[in-house]
ROPASE-181519 format. One record per residue: x, y, z of N, C-alpha, C, CB in turn. Coordinates in pm, whole numbers, plus 50000, padded with zeros to 5 digits. Glycine has a CB too. Example, Ala and Ser with C-alpha at 12.3 -4.5 7.8 and 13.67 -1.06 7.14 Angstrom:
BEGIN
513194943150780512304955050780513204967050780511314955350905
512854977550708513674989450714512905000350787514084994050572
% end
This chain:
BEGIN
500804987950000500005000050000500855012750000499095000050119
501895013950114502715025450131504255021450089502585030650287
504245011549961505835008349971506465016749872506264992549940
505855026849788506825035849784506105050949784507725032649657
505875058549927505295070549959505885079449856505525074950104
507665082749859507875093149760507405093349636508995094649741
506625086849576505945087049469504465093249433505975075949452
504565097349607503305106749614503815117049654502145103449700
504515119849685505695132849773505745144749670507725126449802
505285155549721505865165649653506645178649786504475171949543
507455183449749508695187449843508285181649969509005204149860
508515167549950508805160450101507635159150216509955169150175
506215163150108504765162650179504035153750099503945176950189
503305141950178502505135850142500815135550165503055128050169
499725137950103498815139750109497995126750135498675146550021
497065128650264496585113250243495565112450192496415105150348
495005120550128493745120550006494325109849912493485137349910
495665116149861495825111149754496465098249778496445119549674
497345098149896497195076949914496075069049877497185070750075
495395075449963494105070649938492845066249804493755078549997
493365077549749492785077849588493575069549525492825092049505
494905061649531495855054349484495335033049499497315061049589
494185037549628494055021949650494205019849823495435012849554
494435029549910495215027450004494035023350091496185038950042
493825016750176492255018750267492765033950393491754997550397
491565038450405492145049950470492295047250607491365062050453
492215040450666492065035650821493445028050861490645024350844
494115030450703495555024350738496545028950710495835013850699
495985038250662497535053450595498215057550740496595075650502
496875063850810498315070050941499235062451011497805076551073
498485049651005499305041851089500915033251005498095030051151
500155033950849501525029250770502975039050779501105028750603
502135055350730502925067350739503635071350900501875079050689
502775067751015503835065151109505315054351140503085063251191
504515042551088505895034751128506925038951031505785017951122
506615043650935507465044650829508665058650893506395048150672
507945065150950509035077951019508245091550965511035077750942
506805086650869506475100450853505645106750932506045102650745
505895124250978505305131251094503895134351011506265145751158
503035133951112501655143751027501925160151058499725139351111
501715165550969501705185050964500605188351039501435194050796
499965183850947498305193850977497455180850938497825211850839
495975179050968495145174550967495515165850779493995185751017
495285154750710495495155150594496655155550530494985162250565
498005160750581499325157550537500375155750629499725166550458
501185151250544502655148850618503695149450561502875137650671
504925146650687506665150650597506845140650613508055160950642
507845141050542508965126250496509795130050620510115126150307
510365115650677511645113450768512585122950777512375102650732
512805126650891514395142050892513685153950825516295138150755
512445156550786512225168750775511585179450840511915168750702
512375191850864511715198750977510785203450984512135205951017
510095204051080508625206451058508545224351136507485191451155
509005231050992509145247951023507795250551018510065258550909
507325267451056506455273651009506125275150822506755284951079
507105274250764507525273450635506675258150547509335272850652
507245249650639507075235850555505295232350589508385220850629
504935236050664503555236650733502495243850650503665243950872
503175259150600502655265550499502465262950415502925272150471
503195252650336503615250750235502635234850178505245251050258
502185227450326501285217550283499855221550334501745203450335
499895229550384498515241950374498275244950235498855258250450
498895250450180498605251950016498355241649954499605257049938
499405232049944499175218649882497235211149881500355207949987
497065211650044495875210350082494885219550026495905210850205
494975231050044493785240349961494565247949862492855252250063
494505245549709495085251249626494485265749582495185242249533
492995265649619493145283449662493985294949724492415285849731
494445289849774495285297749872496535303149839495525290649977
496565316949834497845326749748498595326349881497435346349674
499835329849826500835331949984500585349949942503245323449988
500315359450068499895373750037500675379650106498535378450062
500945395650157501195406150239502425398950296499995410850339
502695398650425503905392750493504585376650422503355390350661
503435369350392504055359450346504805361750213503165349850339
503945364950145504715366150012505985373849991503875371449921
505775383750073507145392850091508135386450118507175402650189
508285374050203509525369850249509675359150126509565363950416
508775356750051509335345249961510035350349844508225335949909
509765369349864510555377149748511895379249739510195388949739
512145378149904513365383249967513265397049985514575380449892
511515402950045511555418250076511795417450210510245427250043
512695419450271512635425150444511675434350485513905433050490
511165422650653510065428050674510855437150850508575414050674
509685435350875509685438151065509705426951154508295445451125
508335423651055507915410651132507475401551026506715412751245
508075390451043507425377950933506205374650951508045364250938
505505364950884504245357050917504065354050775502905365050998
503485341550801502755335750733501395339750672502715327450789
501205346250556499895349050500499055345250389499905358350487
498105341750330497785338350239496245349350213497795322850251
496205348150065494755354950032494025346349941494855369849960
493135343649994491715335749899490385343849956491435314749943
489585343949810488285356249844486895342849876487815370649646
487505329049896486375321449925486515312350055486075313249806
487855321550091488225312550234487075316550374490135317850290
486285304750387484805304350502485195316750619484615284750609
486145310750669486635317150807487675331250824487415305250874
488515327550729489655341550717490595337650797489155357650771
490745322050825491915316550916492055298550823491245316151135
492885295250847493265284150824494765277250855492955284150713
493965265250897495505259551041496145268151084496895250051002
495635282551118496345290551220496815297351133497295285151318
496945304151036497555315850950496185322550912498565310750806
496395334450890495745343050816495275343450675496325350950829
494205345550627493575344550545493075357250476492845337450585
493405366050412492615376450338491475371150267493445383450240
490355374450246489295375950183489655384450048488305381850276
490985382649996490605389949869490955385349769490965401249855
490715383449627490655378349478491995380649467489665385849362
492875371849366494265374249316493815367749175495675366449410
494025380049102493825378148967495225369748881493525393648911
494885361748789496385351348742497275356948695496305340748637
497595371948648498885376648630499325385248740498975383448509
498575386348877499305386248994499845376549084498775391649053
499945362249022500745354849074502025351149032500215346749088
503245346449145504295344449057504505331749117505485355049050
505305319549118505805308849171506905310349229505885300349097
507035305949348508635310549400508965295849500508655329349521
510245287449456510125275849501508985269149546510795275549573
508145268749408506955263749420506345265849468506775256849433
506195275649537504715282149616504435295449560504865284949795
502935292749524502075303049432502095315849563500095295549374
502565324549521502615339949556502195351349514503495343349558
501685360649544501065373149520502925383449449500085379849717
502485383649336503575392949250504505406849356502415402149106
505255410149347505875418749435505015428949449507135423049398
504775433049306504145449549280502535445349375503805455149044
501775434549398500695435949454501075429949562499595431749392
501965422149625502365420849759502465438449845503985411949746
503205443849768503595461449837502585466749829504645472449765
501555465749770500105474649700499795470549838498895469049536
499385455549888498715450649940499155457350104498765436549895
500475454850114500865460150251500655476250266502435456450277
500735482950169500445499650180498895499050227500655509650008
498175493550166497005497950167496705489250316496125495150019
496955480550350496575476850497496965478150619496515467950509
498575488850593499465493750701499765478850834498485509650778
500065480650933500665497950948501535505150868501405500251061
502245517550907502645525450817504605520450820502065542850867
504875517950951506345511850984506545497550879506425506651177
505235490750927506175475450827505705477350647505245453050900
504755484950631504605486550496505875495150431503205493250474
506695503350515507855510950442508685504150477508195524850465
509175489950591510105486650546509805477850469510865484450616
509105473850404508965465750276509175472950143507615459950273
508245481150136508415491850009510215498950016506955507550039
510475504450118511975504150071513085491650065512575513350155
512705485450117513425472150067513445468949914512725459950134
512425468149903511935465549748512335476949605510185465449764
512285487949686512745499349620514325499649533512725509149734
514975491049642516365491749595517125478349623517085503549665
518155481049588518775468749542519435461249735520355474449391
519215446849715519735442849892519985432349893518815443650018
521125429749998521545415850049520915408050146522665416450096
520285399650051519415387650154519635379050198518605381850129
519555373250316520565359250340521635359650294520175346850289
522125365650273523795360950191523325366450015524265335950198
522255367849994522305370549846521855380249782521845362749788
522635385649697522195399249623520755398849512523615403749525
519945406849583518595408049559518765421249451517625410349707
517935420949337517695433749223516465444649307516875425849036
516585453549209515125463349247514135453149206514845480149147
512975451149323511805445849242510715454049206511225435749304
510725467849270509415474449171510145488949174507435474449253
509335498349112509305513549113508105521949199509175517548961
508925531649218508155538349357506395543649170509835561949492
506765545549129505705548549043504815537248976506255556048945
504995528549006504425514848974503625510949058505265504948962
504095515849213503525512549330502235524749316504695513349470
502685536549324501565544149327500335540249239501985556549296
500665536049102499525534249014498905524549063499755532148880
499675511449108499075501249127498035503249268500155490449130
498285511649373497185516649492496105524849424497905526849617
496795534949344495245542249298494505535349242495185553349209
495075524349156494195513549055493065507649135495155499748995
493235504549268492665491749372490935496549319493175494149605
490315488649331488925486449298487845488749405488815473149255
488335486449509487125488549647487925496349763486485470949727
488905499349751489725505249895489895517349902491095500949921
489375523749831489705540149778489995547449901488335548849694
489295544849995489785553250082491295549550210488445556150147
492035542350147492565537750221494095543050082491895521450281
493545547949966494715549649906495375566449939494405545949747
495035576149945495365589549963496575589050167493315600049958
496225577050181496925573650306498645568250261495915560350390
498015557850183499295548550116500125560950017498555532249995
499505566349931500185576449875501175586749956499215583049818
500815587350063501325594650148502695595350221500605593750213
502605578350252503315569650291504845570550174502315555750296
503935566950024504735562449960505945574649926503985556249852
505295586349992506075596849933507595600250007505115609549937
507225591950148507805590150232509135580250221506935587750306
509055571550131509725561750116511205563450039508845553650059
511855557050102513365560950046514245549249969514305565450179
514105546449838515355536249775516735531649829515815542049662
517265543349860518245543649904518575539250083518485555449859
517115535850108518015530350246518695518050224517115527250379
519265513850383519855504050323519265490250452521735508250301
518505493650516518135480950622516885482550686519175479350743
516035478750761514825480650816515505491150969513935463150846
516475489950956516915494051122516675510851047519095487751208
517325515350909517595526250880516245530250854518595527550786
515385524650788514065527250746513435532050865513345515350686
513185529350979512555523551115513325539451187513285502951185
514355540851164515365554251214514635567351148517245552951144
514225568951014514385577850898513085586250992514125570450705
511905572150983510775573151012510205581151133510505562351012
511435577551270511395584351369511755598551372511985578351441
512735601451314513375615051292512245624351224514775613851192
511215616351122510435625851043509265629751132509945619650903
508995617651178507575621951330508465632551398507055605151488
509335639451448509505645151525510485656051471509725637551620
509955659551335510695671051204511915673251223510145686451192
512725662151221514015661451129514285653551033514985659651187
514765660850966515115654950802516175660850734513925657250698
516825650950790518485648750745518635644250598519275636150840
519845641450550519755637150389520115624250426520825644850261
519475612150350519685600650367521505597250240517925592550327
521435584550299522895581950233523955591450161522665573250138
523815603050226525145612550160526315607950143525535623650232
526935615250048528135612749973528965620850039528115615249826
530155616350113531035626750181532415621350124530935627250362
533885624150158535175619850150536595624850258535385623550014
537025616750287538045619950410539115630050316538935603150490
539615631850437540705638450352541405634850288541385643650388
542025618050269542955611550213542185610550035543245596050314
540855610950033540355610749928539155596949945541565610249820
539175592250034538165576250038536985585750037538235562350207
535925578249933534665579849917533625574550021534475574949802
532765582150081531805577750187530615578150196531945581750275
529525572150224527775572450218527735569350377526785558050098
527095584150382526765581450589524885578950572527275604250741
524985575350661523215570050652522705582950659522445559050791
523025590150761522115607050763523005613750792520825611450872
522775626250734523425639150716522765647750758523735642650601
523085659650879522305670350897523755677650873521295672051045
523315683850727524445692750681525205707650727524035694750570
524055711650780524075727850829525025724650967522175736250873
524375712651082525285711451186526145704651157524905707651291
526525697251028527645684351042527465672551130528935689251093
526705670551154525945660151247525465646951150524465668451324
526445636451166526245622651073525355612951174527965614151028
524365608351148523835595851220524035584451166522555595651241
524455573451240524915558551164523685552251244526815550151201
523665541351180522655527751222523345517151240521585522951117
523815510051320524895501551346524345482451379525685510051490
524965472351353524415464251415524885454051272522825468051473
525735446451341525845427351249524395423151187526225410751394
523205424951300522065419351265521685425451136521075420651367
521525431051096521105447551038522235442350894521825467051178
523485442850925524345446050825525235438250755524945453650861
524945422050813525985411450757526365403550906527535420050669
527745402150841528435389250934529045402251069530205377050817
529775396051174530755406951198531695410651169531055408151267
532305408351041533145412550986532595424650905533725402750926
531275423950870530895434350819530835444350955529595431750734
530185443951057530335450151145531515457951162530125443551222
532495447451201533795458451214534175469251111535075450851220
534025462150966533915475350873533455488650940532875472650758
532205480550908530925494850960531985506351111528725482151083
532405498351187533365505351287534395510151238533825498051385
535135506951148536015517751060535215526350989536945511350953
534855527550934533795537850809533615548150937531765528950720
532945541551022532495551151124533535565351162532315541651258
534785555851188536195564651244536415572151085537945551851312
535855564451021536465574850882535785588450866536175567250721
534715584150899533155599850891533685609850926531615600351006
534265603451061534505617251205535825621451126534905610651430
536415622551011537115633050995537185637950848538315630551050
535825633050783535415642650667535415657950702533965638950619
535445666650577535455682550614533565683350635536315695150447
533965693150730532195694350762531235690150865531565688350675
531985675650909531755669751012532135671051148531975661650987
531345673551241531765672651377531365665751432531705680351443
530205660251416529945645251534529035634451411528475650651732
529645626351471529275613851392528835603551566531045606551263
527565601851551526515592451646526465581351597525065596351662
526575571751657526285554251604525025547551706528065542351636
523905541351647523085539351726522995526651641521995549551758
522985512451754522715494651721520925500951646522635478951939
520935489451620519345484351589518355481351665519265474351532
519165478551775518095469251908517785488252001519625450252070
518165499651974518215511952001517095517351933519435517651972
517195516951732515975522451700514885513851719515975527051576
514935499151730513795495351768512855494851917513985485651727
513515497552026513005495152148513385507952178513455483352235
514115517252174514085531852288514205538552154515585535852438
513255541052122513495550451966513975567552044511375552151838
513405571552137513285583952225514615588252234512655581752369
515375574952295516955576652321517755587052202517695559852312
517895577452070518045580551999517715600351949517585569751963
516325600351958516005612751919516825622152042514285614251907
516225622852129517475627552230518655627552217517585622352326
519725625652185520765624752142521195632052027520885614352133
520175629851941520675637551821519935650251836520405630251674
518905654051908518595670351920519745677351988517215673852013
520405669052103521395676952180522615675852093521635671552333
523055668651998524145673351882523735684451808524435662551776
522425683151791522315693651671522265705051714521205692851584
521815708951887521505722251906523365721851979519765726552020
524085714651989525045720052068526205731452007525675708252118
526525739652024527615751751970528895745151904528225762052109
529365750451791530005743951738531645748251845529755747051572
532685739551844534145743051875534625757851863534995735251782
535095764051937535965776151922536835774051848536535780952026
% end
């Protein structure tokens, strides 16, 4: 009956519908698929032996199980390689009963077939309507670090990610939306806000704070030491010479990138123009954002050197 499961296996999930539809009696699948070493997921499927049973692989025979089901908003984003805030698992189907299934989220909304893309085999909501989707349902923090992620070019896991949309692609595609109208003159707003050029959610998450509380520094300026090395400081308040960095391995690579980042730093503090160069971790703009702002009001209002 079960002597050769991988023949029903697709990435390492077996469906027991379809044992079943094969000849199998059903009153004897779980118990074959146990001795055999396979775990059950969810109600209806299972993994093959040694495979981990992530939030990921779970998702992934959730779909298998209901082939309605788009991966949407947070989910799909991470299958783009857009950096979020916060991950999760999401999907959108406009005929899903409940708006939940095995514990993930469910949108109630239509995904038309040239807004899907395949991404290691799991059907996904296209970038340009993944970002549509997160603008228009906020909040306003994890929808911009997605949209600037996406904006510009980034290292994901270890791998160099392209631009996946245009800040004008995005706009059309929110004004386009069909029933949300009032939720677009918000997202527009947002979007105007949004910067290509950052370079991490820590910086995005930083930009954001400084603008609630009207400063607006120049993002990634172009400065040079005196020896002649070329430099991009995350913020520039030009008038005081006041550089803000965003600091943090998590944020920026391995620690070797880190230590970079700690030279560059020593390099800032003696561009022409500059008098204080601030370094603030990630675990800073995310949990004491206040700190931060404090700090840099008392650089900016402090008197320059005699």
């Amino acid at each position: 009956m079960t002597g050769d499961l991988e023949c029903f296996a697709r990435w390492d999930i077996v469906l027991t519908r379809e044992v079943v539809a094969a000849g199998a009696p059903v009153r004897q699948v779980g118990r074959a698929l146990n001795a055999r070493g396979w775990r059950r997921i969810v109600r209806g499927a299972w993994a093959a032996p040694g495979c981990e049973l992530t939030p990921w692989v779970k998702a992934r025979a959730v779909q298998i199980l209901h082939p309605g089901l788009t991966f949407s908003h947070r989910g799909a984003a991470s299958l783009h390689g857009i950096e979020l805030l916060r991950a999760a698992v999401e999907f959108s189907d406009p005929a899903s009963p409940t708006g939940c299934r095995h514990g993930f989220a469910v949108h109630r909304m239509p995904v038309a077939p040239d807004e899907i893309r395949v991404r290691d085999g799991l059907r996904a909501t296209t970038p340009l309507r993944t970002l549509r989707d997160l603008l228009l349902s906020g909040p306003r923090d994890e929808a911009l670090v997605a949209v600037d992620s996406a904006l510009g070019t980034r290292t994901v896991d270890g791998a160099c990610r392209p631009r996946l949309v245009t800040a004008d692609l995005l706009t059309a595609a929110c004004a386009a939306h069909p029933t949300r109208r009032h939720g677009v003159p918000r997202a527009a707003g947002w979007l105007a806000s949004a910067d290509p050029l950052s370079g991490s959610p820590a910086e995005t998450v930083a930009r954001l704070r400084m603008h609630d509380v009207g400063l607006h520094p120049i993002s990634r300026a172009e400065l040079r030491t005196p020896a002649g090395r070329g430099l991009r400081a995350d913020f520039l308040f030009l008038r005081e010479g006041v550089v803000v960095e965003i600091e943090g391995h998590a944020y920026h690579g391995s620690r070797d990138a880190h230590r970079r980042d700690l030279d560059r730093f020593d390099a800032l503090s003696t561009c022409p123009g500059v008098r204080t160069v601030l370094r603030f971790p990630a675990a800073t703009v995310f949990r004491t954002p206040e700190r931060m702002i404090a700090e840099i009001r008392a650089a900016l209002t402090r008197p320059p050197p005699s």
